[in-house]
C-alpha beads as a LAMMPS data file, in Angstrom:
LAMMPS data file: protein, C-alpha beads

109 atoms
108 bonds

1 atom types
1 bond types

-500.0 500.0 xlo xhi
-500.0 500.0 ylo yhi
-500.0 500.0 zlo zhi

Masses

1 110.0

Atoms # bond

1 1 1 -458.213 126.809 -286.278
2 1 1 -457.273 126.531 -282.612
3 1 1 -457.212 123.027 -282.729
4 1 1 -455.201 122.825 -286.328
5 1 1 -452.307 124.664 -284.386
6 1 1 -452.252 122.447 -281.352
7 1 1 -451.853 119.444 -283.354
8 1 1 -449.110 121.159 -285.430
9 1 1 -446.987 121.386 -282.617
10 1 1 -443.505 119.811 -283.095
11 1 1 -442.389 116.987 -280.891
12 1 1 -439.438 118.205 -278.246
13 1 1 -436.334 116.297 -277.940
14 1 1 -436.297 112.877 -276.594
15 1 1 -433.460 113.562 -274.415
16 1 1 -435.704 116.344 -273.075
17 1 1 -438.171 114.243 -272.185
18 1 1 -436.273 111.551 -270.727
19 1 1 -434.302 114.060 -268.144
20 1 1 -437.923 114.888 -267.202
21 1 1 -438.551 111.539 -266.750
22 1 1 -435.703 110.961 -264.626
23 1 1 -436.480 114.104 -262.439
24 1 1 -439.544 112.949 -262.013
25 1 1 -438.960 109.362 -260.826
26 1 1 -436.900 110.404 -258.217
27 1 1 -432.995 111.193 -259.813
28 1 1 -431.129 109.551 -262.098
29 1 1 -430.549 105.692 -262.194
30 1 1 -434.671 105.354 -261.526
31 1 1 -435.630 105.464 -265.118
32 1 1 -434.048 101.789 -265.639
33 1 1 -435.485 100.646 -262.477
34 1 1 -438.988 101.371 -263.368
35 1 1 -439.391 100.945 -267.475
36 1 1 -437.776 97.885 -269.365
37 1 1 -438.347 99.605 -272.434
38 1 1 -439.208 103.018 -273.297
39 1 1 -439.642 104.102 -277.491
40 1 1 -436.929 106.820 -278.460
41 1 1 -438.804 108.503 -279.930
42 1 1 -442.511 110.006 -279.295
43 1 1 -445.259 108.077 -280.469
44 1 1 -447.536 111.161 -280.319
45 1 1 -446.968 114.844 -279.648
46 1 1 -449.541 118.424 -278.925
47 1 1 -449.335 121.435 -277.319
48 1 1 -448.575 120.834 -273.865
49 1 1 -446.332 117.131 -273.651
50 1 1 -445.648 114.061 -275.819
51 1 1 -446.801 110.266 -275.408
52 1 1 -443.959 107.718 -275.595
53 1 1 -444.638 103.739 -275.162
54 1 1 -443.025 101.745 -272.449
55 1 1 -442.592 98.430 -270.956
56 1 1 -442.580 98.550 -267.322
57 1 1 -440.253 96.025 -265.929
58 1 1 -441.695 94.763 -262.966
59 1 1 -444.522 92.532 -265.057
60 1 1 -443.909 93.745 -268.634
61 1 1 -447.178 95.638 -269.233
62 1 1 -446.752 97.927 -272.178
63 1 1 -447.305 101.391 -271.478
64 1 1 -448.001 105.000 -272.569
65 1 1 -445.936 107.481 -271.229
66 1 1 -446.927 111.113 -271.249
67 1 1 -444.359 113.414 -270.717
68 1 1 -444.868 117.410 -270.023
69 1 1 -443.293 119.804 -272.460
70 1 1 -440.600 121.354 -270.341
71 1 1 -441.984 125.180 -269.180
72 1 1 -445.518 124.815 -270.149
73 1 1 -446.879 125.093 -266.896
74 1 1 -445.241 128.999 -266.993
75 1 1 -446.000 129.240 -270.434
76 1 1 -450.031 128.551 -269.226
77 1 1 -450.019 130.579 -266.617
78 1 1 -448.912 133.362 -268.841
79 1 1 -451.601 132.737 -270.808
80 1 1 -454.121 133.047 -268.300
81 1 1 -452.717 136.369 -267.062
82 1 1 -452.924 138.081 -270.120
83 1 1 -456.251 136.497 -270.989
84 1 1 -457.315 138.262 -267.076
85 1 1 -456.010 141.345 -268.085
86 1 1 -457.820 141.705 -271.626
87 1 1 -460.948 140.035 -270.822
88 1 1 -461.916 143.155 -269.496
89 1 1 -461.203 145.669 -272.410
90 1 1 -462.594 142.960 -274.771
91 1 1 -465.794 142.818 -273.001
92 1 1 -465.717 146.803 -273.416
93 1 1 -465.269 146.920 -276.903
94 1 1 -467.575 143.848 -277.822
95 1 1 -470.689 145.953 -276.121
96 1 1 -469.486 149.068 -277.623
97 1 1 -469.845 147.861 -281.079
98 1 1 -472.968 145.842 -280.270
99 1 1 -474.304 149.590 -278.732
100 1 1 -474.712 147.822 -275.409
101 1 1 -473.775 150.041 -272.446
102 1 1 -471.072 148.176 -269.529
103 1 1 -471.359 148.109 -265.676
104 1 1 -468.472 147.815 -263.803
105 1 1 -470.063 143.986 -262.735
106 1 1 -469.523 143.364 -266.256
107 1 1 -465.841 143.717 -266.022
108 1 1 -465.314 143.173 -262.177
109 1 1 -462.606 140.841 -261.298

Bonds

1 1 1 2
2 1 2 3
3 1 3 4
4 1 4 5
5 1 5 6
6 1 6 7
7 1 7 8
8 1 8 9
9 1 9 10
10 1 10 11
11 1 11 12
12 1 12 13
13 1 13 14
14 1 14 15
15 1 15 16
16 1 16 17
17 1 17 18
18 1 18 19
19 1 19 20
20 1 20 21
21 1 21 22
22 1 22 23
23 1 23 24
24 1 24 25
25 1 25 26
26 1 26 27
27 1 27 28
28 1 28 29
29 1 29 30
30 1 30 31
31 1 31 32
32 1 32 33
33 1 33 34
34 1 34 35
35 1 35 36
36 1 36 37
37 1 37 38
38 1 38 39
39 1 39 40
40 1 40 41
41 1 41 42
42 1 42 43
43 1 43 44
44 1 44 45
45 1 45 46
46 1 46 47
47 1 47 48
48 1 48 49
49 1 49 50
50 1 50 51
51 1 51 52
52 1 52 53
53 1 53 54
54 1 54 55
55 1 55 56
56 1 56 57
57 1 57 58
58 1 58 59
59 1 59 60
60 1 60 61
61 1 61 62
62 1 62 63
63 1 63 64
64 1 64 65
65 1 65 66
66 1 66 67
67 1 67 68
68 1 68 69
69 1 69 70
70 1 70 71
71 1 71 72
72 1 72 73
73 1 73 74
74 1 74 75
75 1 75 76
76 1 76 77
77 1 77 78
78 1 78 79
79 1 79 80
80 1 80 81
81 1 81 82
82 1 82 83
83 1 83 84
84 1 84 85
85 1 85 86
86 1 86 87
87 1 87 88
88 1 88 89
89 1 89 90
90 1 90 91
91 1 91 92
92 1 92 93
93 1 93 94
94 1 94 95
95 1 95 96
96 1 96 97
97 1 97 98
98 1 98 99
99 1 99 100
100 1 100 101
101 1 101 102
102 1 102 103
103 1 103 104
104 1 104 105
105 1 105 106
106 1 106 107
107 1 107 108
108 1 108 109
């Protein structure tokens, strides 16, 4: 199920991803410098960025492109921190149902 939901995952905007792009080659006017080409729109999208295909322009070699969705990384690490917190009380239930007693190692941090 998981996996049906990350593959659901709507595409972002292109113009999104391109000023991400653009940040991340160094400001703007570098996007021209380094692709010839870049598709306008995704050619593939999940959870956490989108592929687009490129043509670099020093040789022409055709290109994928992954871009990050914008705020995932915080988005992740939220994740995590919630998953740190609950672990614990999950673990605590889970052996309370299945009538097996917790030590503190099984919950220690």
């Amino acid at each position: 199920e998981l996996r049906q939901l990350q593959d659901a995952v709507p595409p972002f905007p292109s113009d999104e991803a391109y000023a991400v792009l653009e940040k991340q080659l160094g400001g703007a006017g570098r996007f021209n410098r380094v692709f010839a080409s870049l598709s306008t729109e995704p050619v593939a999208s999940a959870s956490i960025g989108q592929v687009y295909k490129g043509t670099l322009r020093e040789g022409g070699t055709e290109v994928a492109v992954k871009v990050q969705r914008p705020g995932i990384l915080a988005e992740i690490a939220l994740d995590l921190h919630v998953l740190r917190i609950l672990t614990p009380l999950q673990t605590v239930l889970q052996n309370a149902a299945n009538g097996i007693k917790t030590d503190k190692e099984d919950i220690a941090a």
